[in-house]
N, C-alpha and C positions, 0 to 999 in steps of 0.2 A: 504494500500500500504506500510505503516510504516513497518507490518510484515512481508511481504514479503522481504520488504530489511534487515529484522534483521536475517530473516533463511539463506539469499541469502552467506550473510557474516558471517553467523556464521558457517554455512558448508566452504567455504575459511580459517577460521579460525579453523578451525577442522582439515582439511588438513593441513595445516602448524603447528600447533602443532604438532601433529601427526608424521611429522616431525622432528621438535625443538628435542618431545621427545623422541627418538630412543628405540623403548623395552616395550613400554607401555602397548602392545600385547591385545590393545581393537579393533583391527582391521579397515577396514574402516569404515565399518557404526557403528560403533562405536565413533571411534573420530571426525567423521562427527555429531551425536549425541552430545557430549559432545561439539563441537564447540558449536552449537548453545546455549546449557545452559549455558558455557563459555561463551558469546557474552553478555547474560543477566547479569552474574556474575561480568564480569568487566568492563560492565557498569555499574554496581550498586558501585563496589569496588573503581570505579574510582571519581563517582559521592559525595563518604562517604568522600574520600579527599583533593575535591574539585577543581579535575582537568574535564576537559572536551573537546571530538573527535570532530573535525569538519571534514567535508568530508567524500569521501569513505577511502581513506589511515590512519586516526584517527581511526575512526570505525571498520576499519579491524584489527589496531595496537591493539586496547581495547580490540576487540572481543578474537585477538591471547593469547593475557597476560592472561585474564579472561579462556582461554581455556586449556593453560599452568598450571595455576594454580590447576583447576579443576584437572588437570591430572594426576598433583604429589599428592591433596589430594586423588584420586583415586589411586592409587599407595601405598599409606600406607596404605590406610583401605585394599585393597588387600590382603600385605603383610602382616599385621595382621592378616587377618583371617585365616592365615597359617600356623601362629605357635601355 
């Protein structure tokens, strides 16, 4: 049931990103994708610093950051492979 609630939010969190980042041109099931690995990622990112989500609004905040993040690293590898 755990993962179920980590896809659930981490697709909300793909969406909102997705959002955040205007241009990011991975489209929806794309950054719905990417939430979800985001979700993992800033739980992990969050976890290395010693902070930690309680709730659904924590967990969706983490999953967003973690998705953000993901996005702009996806964005310069992008942009690198271009030049």
């Amino acid at each position: 049931m755990e993962m179920l609630w980590v896809v659930l939010i981490g697709v909300c969190a793909g969406w909102l990103a997705g959002l955040i980042m205007k241009g990011s041109g991975f489209g929806l099931i794309g950054n719905l994708i990417v939430g979800v690995i985001g979700a993992m990622l800033g739980s992990f990112a969050f976890r290395l610093v010693g902070l930690a989500a309680y709730g659904l609004l924590g967990r969706l905040i983490v999953a967003t950051v973690g998705a953000v993040i993901l996005l702009v690293l996806l964005r310069f590898v992008r942009q690198g492979s271009k030049s």
